[in-house]
N, C-alpha and C positions, 0 to 999 in steps of 0.2 A: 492223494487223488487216485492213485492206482487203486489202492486197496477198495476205494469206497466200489470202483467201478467192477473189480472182482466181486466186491458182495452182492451190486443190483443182478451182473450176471448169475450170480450163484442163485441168490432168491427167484430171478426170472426163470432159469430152471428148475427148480423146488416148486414152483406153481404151477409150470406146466407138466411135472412128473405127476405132481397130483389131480389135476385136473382129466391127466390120461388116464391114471390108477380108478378116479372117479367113474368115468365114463365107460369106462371098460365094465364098471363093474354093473353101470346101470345096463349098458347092452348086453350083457349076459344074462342080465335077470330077466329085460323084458322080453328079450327073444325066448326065451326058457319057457313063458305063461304063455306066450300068443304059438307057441309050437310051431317055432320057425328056425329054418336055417339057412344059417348067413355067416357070412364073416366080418369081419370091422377092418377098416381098412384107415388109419385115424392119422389124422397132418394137423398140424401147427403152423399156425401163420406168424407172422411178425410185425407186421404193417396194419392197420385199422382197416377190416375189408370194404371193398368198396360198393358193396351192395347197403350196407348199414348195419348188417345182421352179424351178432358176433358167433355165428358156429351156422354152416352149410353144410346142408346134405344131398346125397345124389343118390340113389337106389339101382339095382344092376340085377333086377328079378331072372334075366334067362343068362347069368352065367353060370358055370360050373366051380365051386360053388358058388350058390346068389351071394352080392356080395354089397357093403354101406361104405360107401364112400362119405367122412366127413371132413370140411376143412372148420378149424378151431382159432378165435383170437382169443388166448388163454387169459389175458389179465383181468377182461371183462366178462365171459362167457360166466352165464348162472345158471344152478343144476336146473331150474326151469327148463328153460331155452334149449340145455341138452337133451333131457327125457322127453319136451318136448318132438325134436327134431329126429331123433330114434326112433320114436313110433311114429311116426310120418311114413319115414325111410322102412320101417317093419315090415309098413301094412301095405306099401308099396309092393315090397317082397312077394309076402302074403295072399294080397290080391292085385298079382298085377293087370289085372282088366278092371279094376275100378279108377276111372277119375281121382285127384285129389281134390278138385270141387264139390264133388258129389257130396248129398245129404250122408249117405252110409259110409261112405268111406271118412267121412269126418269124425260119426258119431262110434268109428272104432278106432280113431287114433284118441279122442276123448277117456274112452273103455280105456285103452294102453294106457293112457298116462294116470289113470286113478288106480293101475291092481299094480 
C-alpha cells in the first residue's frame, strides 16, 4: 500500500514537472514572436479549481518587469488551453489598453495561438 502511494506521488510529480517544462517552453516562444517582455510566474494547484477551468491567468502589464501570473490543475490541463491562456495573458502585456472583449484584441490572441 505504501509503495503504490509513493508511485501516484512520484507520477503526480513527473506530470507536473512536465507540464511546467511544457509551459515554460511555449511561453518562451510565444513571448519571443509577439516581442514581448515578461516573466512567468507559474503555480500548481492540487484541488479541481473552482472556477471549472483547469489553468488561470492573470497579466501584470505595469510591473517592472511585466509579469503572467498562471495558476495550473496539472493532471487535466491541455497544451490547448495553455497556449491558449499565454496569449491571452501576452497581449494583455502587449496592449494593455485594449479590452479583452474587444474584436482586436481577440483577433491577436487568435494570431498568438496560430505562429
Amino acid at each position: 500500500m505504501i509503495k503504490k502511494d509513493v508511485r501516484n506521488v512520484s507520477t503526480e510529480q513527473q506530470i507536473k514537472e512536465d507540464i511546467e517544462q511544457e509551459t515554460r517552453k511555449i511561453f518562451q516562444k510565444k513571448k519571443q514572436l509577439l516581442d514581448v517582455e515578461a516573466e512567468l510566474d507559474l503555480n500548481f494547484i492540487d484541488d479541481m479549481p473552482m472556477v471549472g477551468e483547469n489553468i488561470y491567468g492573470e497579466a501584470f502589464p505595469h510591473e517592472k518587469p511585466p509579469r503572467v501570473w498562471l495558476e495550473v490543475f496539472a493532471p487535466d490541463v491541455t497544451k490547448k488551453e495553455i497556449v491558449e491562456t499565454i496569449c491571452h495573458e501576452l497581449i494583455h502585456i502587449k496592449y494593455p489598453n485594449l479590452n479583452h472583449e474587444d474584436k482586436e484584441f481577440l483577433e491577436k490572441v487568435d494570431y498568438c495561438k496560430k505562429i
